[in-house]
Each structure stands twice: as structure tokens, then as C-alpha cells.
C-alpha positions as CSV (number, residue, x, y, z in Angstrom):
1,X,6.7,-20.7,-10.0
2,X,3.5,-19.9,-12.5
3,X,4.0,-16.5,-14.2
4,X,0.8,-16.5,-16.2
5,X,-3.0,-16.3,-15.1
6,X,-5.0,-19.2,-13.6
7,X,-7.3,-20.6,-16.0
8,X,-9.8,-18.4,-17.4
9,X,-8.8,-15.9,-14.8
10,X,-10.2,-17.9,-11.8
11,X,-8.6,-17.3,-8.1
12,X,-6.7,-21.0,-6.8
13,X,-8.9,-22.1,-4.2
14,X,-8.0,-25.1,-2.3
15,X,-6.4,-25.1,1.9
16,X,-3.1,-23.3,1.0
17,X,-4.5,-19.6,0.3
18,X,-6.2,-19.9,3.6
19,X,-3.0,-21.1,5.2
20,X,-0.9,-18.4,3.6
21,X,-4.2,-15.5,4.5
22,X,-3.1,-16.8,8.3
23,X,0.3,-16.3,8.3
24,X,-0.1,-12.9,7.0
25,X,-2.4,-12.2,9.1
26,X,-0.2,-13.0,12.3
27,X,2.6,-11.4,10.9
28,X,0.8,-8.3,11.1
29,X,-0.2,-9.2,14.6
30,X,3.3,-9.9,15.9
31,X,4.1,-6.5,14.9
32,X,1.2,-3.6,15.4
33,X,-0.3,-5.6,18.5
34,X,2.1,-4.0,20.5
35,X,0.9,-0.6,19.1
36,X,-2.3,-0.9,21.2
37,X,-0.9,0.4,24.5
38,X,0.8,3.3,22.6
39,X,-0.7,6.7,22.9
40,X,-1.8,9.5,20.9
41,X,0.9,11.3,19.2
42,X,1.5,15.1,18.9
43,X,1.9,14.7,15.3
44,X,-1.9,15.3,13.5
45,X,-3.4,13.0,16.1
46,X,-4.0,16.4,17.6
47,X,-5.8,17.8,14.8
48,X,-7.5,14.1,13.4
49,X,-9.0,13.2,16.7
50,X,-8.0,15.0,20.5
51,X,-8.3,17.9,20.2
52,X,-10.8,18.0,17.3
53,X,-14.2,18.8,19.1
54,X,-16.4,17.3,15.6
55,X,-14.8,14.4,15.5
56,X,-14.9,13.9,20.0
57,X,-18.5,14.2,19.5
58,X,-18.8,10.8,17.6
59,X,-21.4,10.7,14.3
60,X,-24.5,12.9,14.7
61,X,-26.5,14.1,12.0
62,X,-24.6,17.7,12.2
63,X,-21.1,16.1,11.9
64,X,-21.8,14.3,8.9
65,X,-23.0,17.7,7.3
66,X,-19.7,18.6,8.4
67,X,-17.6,15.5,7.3
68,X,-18.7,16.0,3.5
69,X,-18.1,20.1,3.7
70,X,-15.4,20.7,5.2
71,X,-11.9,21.2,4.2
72,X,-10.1,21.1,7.9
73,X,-6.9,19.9,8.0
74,X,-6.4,20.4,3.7
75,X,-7.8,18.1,3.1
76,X,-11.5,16.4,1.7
77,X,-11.8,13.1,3.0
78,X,-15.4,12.7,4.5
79,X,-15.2,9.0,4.8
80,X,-11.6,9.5,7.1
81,X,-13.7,11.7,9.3
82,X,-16.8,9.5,9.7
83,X,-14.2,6.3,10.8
84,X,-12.3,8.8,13.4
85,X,-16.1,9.7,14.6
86,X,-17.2,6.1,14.3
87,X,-13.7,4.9,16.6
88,X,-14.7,7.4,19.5
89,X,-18.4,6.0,19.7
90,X,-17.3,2.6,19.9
91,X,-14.1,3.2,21.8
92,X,-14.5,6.9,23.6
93,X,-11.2,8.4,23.6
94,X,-8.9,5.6,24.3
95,X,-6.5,5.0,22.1
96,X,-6.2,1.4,22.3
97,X,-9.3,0.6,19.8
98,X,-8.1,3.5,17.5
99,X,-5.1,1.7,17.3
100,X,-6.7,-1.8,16.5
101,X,-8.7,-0.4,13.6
102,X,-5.4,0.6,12.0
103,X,-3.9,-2.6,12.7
104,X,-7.0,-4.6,11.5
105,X,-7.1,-2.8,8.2
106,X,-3.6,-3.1,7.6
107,X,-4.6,-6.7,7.9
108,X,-7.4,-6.8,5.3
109,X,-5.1,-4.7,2.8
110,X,-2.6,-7.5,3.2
111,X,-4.8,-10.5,2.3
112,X,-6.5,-8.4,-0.1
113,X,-3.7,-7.8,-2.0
114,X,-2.6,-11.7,-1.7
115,X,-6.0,-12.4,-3.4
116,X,-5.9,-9.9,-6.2
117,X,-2.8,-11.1,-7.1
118,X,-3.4,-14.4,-6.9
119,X,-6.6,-14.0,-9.1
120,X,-5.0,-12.3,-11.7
121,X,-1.8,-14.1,-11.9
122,X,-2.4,-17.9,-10.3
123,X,0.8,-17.3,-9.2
124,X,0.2,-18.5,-5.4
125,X,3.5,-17.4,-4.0
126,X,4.8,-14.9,-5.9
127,X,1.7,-12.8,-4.8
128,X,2.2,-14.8,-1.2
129,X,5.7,-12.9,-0.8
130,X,4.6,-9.8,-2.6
131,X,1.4,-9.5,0.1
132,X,4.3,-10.4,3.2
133,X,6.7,-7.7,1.8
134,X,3.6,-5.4,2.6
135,X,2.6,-6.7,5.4
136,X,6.4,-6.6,7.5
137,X,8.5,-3.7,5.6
138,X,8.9,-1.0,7.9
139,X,7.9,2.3,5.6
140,X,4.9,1.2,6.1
141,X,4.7,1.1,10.0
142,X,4.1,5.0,9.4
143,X,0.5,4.7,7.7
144,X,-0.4,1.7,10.5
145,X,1.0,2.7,14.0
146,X,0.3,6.4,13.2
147,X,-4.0,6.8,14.4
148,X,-4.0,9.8,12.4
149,X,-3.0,8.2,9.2
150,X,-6.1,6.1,9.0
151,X,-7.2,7.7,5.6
152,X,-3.7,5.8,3.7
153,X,-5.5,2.4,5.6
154,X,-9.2,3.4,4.4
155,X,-8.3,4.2,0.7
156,X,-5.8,1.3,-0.1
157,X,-8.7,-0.9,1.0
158,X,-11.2,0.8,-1.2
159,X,-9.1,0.9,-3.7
160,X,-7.9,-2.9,-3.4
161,X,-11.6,-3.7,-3.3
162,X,-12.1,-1.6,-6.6
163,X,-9.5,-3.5,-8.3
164,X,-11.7,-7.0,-7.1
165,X,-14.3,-5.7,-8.8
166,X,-12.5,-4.3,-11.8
167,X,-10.9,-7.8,-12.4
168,X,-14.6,-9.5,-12.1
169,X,-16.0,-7.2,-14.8
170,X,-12.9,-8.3,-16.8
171,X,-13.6,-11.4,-16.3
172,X,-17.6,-11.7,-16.8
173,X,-18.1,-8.6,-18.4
174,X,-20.5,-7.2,-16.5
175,X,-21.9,-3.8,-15.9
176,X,-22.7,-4.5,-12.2
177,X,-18.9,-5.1,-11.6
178,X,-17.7,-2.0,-13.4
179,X,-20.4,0.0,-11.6
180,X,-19.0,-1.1,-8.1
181,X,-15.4,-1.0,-9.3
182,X,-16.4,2.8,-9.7
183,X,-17.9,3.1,-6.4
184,X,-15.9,1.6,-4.4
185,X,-12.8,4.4,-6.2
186,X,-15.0,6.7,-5.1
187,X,-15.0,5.8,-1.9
188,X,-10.9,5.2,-1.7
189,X,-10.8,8.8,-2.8
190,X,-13.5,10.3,0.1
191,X,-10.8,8.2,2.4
192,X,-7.7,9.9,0.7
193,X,-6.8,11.2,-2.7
194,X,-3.7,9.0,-3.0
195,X,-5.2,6.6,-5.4
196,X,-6.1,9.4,-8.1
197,X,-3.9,7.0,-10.4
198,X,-6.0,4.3,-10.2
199,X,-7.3,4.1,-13.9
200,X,-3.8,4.4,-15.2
201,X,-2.8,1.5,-12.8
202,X,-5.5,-0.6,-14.1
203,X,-4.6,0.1,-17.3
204,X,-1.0,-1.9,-16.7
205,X,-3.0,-4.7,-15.1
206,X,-4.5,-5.1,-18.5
207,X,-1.3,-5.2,-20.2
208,X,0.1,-7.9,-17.2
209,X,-1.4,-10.3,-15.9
210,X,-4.7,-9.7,-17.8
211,X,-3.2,-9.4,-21.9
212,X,-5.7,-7.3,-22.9
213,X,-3.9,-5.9,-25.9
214,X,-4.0,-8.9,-28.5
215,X,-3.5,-6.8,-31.0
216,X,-0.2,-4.9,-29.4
217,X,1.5,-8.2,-30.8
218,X,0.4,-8.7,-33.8
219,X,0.3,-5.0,-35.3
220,X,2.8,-3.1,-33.1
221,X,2.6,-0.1,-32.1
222,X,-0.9,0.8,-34.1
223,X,-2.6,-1.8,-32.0
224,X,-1.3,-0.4,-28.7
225,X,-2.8,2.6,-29.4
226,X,-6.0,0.9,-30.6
227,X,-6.4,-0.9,-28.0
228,X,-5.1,1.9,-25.2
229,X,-8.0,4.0,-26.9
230,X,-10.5,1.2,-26.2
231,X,-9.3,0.5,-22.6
232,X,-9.0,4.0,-21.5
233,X,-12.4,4.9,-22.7
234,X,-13.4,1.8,-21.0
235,X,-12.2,3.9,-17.7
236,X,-14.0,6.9,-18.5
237,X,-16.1,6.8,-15.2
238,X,-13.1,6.3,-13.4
239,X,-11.4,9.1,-15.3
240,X,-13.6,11.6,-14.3
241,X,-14.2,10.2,-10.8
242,X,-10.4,11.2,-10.9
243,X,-10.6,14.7,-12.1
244,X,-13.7,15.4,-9.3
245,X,-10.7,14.4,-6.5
246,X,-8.5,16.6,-7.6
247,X,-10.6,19.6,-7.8
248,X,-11.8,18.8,-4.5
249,X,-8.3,18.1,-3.0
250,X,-7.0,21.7,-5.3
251,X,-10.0,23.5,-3.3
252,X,-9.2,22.3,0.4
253,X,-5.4,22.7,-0.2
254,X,-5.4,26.0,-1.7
255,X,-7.8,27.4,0.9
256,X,-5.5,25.9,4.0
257,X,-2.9,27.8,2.3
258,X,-0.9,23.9,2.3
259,X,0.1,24.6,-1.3
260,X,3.5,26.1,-1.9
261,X,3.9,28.9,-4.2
262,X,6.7,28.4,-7.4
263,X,8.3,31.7,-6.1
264,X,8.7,30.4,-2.5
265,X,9.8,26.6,-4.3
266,X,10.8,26.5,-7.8
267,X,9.4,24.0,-10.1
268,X,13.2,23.1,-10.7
269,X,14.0,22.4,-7.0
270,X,10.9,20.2,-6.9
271,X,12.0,18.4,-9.9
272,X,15.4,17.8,-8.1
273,X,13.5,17.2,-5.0
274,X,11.5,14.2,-6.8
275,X,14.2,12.6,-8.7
276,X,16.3,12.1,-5.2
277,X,13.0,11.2,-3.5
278,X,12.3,8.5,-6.0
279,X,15.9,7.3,-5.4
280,X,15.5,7.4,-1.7
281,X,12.2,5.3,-1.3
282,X,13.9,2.7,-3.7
283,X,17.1,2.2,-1.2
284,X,15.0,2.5,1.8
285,X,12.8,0.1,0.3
286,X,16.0,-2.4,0.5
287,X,17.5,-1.0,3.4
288,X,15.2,0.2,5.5
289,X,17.4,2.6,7.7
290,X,17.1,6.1,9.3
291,X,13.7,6.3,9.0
292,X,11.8,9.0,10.5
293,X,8.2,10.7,10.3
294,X,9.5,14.0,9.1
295,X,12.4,15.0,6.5
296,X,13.2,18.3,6.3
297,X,13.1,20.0,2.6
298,X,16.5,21.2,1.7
299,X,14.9,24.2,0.0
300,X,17.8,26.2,-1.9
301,X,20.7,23.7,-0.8
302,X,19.3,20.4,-2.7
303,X,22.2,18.7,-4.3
304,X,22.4,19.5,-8.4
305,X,24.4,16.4,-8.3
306,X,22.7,13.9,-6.4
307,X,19.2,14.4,-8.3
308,X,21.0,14.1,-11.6
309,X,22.5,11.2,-10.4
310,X,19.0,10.0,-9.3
311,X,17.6,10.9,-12.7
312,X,20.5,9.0,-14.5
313,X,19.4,5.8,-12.7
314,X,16.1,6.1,-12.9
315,X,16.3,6.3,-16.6
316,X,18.9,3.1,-16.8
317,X,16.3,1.3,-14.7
318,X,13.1,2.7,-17.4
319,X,15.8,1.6,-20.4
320,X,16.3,-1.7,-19.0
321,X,12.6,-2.4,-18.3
322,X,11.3,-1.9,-21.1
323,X,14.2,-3.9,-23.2
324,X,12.8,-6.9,-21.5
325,X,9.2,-5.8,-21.6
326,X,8.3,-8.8,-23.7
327,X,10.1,-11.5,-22.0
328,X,9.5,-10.2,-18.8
329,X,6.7,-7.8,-18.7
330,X,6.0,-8.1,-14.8
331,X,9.4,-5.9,-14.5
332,X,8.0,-2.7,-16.5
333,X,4.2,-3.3,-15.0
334,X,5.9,-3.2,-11.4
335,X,8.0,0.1,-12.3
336,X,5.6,1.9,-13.7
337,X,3.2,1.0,-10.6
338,X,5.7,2.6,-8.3
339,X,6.7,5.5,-10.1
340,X,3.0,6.1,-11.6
341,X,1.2,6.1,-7.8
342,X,4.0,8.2,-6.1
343,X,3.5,10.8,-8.5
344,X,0.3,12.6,-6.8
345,X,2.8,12.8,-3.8
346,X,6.2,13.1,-5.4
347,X,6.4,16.7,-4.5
348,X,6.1,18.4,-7.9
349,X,3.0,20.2,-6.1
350,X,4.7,20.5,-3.1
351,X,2.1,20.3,0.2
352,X,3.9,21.3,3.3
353,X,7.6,21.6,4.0
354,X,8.5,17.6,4.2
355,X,11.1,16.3,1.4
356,X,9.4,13.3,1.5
357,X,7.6,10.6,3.8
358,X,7.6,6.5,4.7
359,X,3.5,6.6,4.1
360,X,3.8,8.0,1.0
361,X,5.2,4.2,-0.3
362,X,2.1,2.2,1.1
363,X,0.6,1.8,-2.2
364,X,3.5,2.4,-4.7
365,X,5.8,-0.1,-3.2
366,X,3.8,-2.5,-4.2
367,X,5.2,-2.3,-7.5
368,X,8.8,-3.2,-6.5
369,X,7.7,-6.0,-4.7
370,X,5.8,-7.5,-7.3
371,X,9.1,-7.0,-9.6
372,X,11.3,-8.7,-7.1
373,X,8.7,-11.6,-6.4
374,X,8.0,-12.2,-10.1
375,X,11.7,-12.0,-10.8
376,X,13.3,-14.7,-8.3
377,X,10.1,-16.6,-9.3
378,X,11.4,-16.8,-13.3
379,X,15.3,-17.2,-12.0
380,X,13.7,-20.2,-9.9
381,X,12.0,-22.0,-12.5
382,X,13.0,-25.7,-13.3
383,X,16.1,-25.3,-10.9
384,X,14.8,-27.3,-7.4
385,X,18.3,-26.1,-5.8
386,X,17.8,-22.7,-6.9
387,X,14.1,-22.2,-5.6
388,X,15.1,-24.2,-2.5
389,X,18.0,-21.4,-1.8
390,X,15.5,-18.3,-3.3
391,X,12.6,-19.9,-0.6
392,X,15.4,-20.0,2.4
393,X,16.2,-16.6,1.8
394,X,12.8,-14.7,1.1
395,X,11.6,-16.6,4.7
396,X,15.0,-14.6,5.9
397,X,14.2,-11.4,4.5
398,X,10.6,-11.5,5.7
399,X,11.5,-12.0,9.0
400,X,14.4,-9.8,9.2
401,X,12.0,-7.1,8.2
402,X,9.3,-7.7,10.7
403,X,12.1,-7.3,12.9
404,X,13.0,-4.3,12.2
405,X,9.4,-3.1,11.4
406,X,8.6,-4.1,14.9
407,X,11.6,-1.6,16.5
408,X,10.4,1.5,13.9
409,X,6.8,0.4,15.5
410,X,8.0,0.9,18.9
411,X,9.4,4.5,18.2
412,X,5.5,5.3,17.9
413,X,4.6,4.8,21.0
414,X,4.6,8.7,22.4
415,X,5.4,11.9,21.1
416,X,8.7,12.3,23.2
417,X,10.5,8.8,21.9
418,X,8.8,10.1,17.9
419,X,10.3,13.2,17.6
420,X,13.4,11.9,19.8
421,X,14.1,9.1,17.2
422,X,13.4,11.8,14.0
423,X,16.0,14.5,15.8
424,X,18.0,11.0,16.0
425,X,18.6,10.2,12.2
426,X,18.2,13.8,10.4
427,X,20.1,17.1,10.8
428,X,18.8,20.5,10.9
429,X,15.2,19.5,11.4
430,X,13.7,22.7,13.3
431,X,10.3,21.2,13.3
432,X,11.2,18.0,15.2
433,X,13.2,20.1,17.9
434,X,9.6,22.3,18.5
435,X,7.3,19.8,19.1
436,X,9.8,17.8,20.7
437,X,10.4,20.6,23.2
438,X,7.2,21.9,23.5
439,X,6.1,18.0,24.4
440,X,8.9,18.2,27.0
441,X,7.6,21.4,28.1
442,X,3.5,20.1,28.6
443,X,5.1,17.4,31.0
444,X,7.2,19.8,32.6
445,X,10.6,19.0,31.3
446,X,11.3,22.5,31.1
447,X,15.2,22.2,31.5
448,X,15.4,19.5,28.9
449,X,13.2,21.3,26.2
450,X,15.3,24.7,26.2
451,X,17.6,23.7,23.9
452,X,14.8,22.8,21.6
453,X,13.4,25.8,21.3
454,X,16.7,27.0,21.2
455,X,17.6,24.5,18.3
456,X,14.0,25.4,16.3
457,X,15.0,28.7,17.2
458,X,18.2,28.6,15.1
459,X,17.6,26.9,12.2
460,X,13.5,28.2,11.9
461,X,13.3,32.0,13.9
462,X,9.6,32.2,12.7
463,X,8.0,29.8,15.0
464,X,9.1,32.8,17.9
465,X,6.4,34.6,16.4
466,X,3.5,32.1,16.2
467,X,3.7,30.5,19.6
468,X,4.8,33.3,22.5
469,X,3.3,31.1,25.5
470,X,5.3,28.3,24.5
471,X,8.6,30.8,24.3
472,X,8.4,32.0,28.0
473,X,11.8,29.6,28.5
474,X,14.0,31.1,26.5
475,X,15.3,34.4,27.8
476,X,15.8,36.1,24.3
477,X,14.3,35.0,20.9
478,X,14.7,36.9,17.8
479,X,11.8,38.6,15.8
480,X,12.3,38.3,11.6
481,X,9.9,39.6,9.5
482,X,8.3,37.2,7.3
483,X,6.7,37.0,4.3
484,X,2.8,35.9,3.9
485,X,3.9,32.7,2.4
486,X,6.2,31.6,5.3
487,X,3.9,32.7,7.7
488,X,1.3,30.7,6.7
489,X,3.6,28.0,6.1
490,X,4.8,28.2,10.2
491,X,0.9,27.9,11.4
492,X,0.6,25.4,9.7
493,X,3.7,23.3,10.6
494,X,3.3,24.6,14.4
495,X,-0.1,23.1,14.2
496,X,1.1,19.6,14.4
């Protein structure tokens, strides 16, 4: 397999990269087709879409004042909001079409991403596995069969398309291309702040595939920094297009009350928090078990051990990197890519009371993929038998995983059978046992959501306070007084 760029940077054209477009293309299909006779979900579907009276009334000249000034939900992402509003004036309220859209994007991110890759690198299938580890690996069913996590779909497309353009100015050095590289980030970060990052990740595309640091070689470290100077002020649109997102996303945030305060988390619990997190995304990225679309924090009761052990390997797998970062530089590109574009989520400003979460590895997987891909590709190289074997078993992997994505899919296809599956394969999670019983409850399950509340009750006394009505099963419920951290904490997660 080819390792370098095409020549002069040019995309392979020819029958195969349509071929290879279709295949990923139905591999999306044989999994999220299935997600269009799921419903809505009691899990921000709620507060995105059916019960949100802006976004029911489709796009009128009122709600698009609204879309760009409002800070519902914690959150600044007019662009989200207009394609929520958009879905109900083509579809109404149905959410068969709202599914399709997610599904359909998904789509275009995955042949994006084989074409970016394959421009910059000529490497037709190592991007061609990279782009069908995205398409099939089940963290990702999260940001696809979940209607209100349109804004991960609507920014990784933006921000793919920014890259297009960024690797067009590189190439023909034009200002037209470096002008819509920077709006099209803007508009990835009106969709969803997640791709904040994105200068810093186009800076490793210039150090691989593009070698933009000539001098790096022959003048050592002096040249890197000469020529990181050069590149980053190269970025400076981008740079500050950057800073604008996170004042914006600061301001919504802060004034939902979604940010945590140090005294209620400590920045050392989050540090632990993010070191295990980081270790968790990378064995779920391999064995993608247990998965679940809410993980209790552990607060207080983190494990000291476990996140130095995380931290310990995390730091082998940096060392290693960058010992081969000249004979293999795809391998430190691809970890810095994951640990660089999780970092806006990693929980060091820690947003709401989840540890971690599968759509938080849409983009940053990516990464991993392209060090595995690029990897087999260079232990593959001038051994026939070896590729042959390699080929067999990436075709294995990739349908294993569609497999599996296609059960985690299924799991999304009501509220009951979500929250069922989360209670399923985590402990102690008081949220999940609330909306699962007040779910139960609305359909008149009123034995069967009891012990719920009853469960919510015991490990999170709080939500008693916040949601009487909902209490009138349980014969006694216990009132703690809270502080006005926690209690703004509780509306928020009972909001769901």
C-alpha cells in the first residue's frame, strides 16, 4: 500500500473510488435504515425537537432571530436549530425523515472522509478502511441513530468540507480556498463547537501527509519552530474563528448553569476523570462492549489507581510515537488527532454529570483508525501473503463491526429499550432509573416503574424535589436539602 501523497497532491480518480464511495455508502444503509421506523427518544429529543414549540413551528423569519440568539439547551448552535426547523417543514413531526437526515449525513461524512484522505495521501485503501472503520464502529451509532445529535453530523461535515478546501489552498495557493476553508469552520462551529481544534488538526496534516516543514529536516528543531510560526500564522483566521466559539459556547453554558463548579468537581478528579476516559474510548474503540448513552460520573469514588494506570499508558503510547515519528510519522499524526479533538470534551470543563460519552469519539477516532490502517498498510508492503491475510481480516473486522453496530442501533429504537439497555451495562446510574420509570410511568406502567423511582430515589434523593407529579407512586420519598449547585444540576439532568 502507498504511504506518501499522489502526485502533486492530486485525488486518484479512475472507477475504484466510486466503487469503494458505494460500498460505504451501503454499509451505512444496512445499518441506520432500520433506524427510520424508530421513534423519538426521551433523551434531548424532547428538548431538540417535540416538545420544543420554535423548532415545531418550522423556519419563519422570528425563529431564525431566535436560532442565532439563543442559548436554549447550553448551547449556541444556530445552524443545528435551523436543520431541526428545516426537518419539521419537510417532514412535520414524524420521525422517520428526522431519522434519514442523520443517516444521510452520516453517509456524506463517510465518503468525505474517504476522499480527503485519499487526496492527501493517494493511499486508496488505507483511507478506504480508515472511512469503513467510521462508517460501521458502533460508538458512533450514538451521534447517527440519536435525532437529537444532529449538530455532531452537521459540524463533522463542515468541518470535513473545510479540510477540502484547506487541502485545495495547499495545493494551488489560493485565497479563494483559504477563505471558504474559513467559512465553512465557521459554519461546523454554528452546528457544534466540537471541532474548536480544527487549526491545530490542520496543522498535523501539514506535517503528514502534506510535509510542510522542509526545513524541520534539515535544521532540527529551529526549523520546526520556523516553520510552526509560519503555519500557525497562516491559521490566524481560523484561530480566532476558534476563540469567537468558545466565548460563545462559555456564555450559553455558564448561563444554563451546565458548567460545574471546581468546589462541586475538583480539577484533580477531572484530571483522573480524563486520563481513564481516554483509556476507555481507546478499548472500546477495540472492543466495542457495554456501551450505553449515559455513564455516571464517579464524583469522589474515581479510582487513584486506575487513572494513574491510564496516564502511565498513555504516556508509553506518546514515548513510543514519537520514537518512530520519522519512520512512521502517520502513528504520532493519528495520536495526536485523537487525543488533540477529545480535549474540548475530555471533561476537564466538566458539562453535566456524564463520565464520558460514545458521540464524543465521532471525530477523534478518526485518528486511531488512520494509525491502524496506515500501520497494517507499511507491515503489508512487498509481502503478497501478508497483505492477502491483513485484506481477509480488515473485510472480518468491518463486518463484525457493522454487526454489532447494527444491535447498539437497535437499542435506539424507544426510550424504554434506551434507558433499559444503559440500566443493563452500568451500576448505580440514578439518572437512567428516572427517565426509565417516568417513561414506564407516561404509558402507564406504573407497577413496573416503582422501583425506578425507587432506585433514582436511592442513589440521587434530589430528583424527589424537582418532579412531585411524577413521585405520586412512591408512598414515601425523602426531602434533602441541597445546595444551589446540585439543584441546578438536577433540573437540568431531569430535563432530559
Amino acid at each position: 500500500m502507498k504511504n506518501g501523497p499522489s502526485p502533486r497532491g492530486e485525488p486518484r480518480r479512475g472507477i475504484r473510488p466510486v466503487l469503494i464511495a458505494g460500498v460505504l455508502t451501503a454499509l451505512v444503509a444496512a445499518i441506520y435504515l432500520r433506524t427510520l421506523n424508530h421513534a423519538f427518544v426521551a433523551w434531548d429529543d424532547t428538548t431538540y425537537l417535540t416538545r420544543n414549540p420554535r423548532v415545531l413551528q418550522g423556519i419563519t423569519a422570528d425563529n431564525l432571530r431566535w436560532a442565532f440568539t439563543t442559548n436554549h439547551a447550553a448551547n449556541w448552535h444556530p445552524l443545528t436549530w435551523l436543520s431541526h426547523m428545516a426537518d419539521v417543514d419537510l417532514f412535520g413531526r414524524e420521525p422517520r425523515g428526522h431519522h434519514l437526515v442523520n443517516t444521510l449525513l452520516h453517509a456524506a461524512n463517510v465518503v468525505l472522509l474517504f476522499r480527503l484522505l485519499g487526496a492527501a495521501t493517494g493511499a486508496l485503501w488505507c483511507s478506504a478502511f480508515v472511512a469503513a472503520l467510521f462508517a460501521v464502529h458502533p460508538l458512533h451509532v450514538e451521534s447517527v441513530a440519536w435525532v437529537a445529535e444532529r449538530k455532531d453530523l452537521l459540524s463533522t461535515f463542515f468541518g470535513l468540507l473545510a479540510i477540502g478546501a484547506y487541502l485545495r489552498s495547499v495545493r494551488r495557493r489560493g485565497s479563494g480556498a483559504s477563505a471558504a476553508a474559513a467559512g465553512l469552520f465557521a459554519l461546523s462551529l454554528m452546528a457544534k463547537p466540537m471541532m474548536v481544534t480544527l487549526p491545530f488538526l490542520l496543522l498535523l496534516l501539514d506535517v503528514w501527509p502534506l510535509g510542510r516543514f522542509p526545513r524541520a529536516v534539515s535544521r532540527g528543531v529551529a526549523g520546526t519552530f520556523a516553520d510552526s510560526g509560519r503555519l500557525l500564522l497562516e491559521k490566524t483566521p481560523l484561530l480566532l474563528l476558534t476563540g469567537l466559539s468558545g466565548v460563545m459556547t462559555w456564555w450559553a453554558q455558564t448561563a444554563n448553569s451546565a458548567v460545574e463548579s471546581l468546589e462541586f468537581l475538583p480539577f484533580s478528579l477531572r484530571v483522573m476523570n480524563a486520563l481513564e476516559s481516554y483509556a476507555v474510548y481507546i478499548g472500546k474503540a477495540f472492543w466495542p462492549s457495554g456501551l450505553a448513552v449515559h455513564y455516571p460520573h464517579p464524583g469522589f469514588i474515581i479510582s487513584t489507581s486506575t487513572a494513574i494506570l491510564a496516564g502511565v499508558g498513555l504516556a508509553a503510547v506518546t514515548a513510543g510515537v514519537l520514537f518512530l515519528a520519522r519512520r512512521r510519522p502517520y502513528l504520532i499524526i493519528g495520536w495526536l488527532w485523537y487525543l488533540g479533538t477529545l480535549v474540548p470534551v475530555i471533561g476537564l470543563v466538566q458539562v453535566g454529570v456524564q463520565a464520558r460519552a460514545d458521540r464524543y469519539t465521532y471525530l477523534p477516532l478518526t485518528g486511531l483508525f488512520i494509525m491502524a490502517a496506515w500501520g497494517l498498510g507499511a507491515a503489508a508492503r512487498n509481502r503478497p501473503l501478508v497483505r492477502l491475510g491483513l485484506g481477509v481480516g480488515g473485510v472480518a473486522a468491518i463486518l463484525a463491526l457493522t454487526t454489532v453496530a447494527t444491535i447498539q442501533a437497535g437499542y435506539w429504537s424507544d426510550s424504554i429499550r434506551l434507558f433499559s439497555r444503559a440500566l443493563a451495562v452500568t451500576s448505580e446510574n440514578g439518572l437512567m432509573h428516572y427517565n426509565l420509570a417516568v417513561a414506564l410511568n407516561d404509558q402507564g406502567r406504573k407497577a413496573e416503574a416503582l422501583p425506578h423511582f425507587q432506585a433514582a430515589d436511592r442513589i440521587k434523593p434530589y430528583f424527589a424535589n424537582l418532579r412531585g407529579p411524577a413521585w405520586a407512586n412512591l408512598p414515601v420519598w425523602r426531602y434533602t436539602v441541597q445546595t444551589p449547585d446540585r439543584i441546578a444540576r438536577a433540573r437540568r439532568e431531569t430535563q432530559r
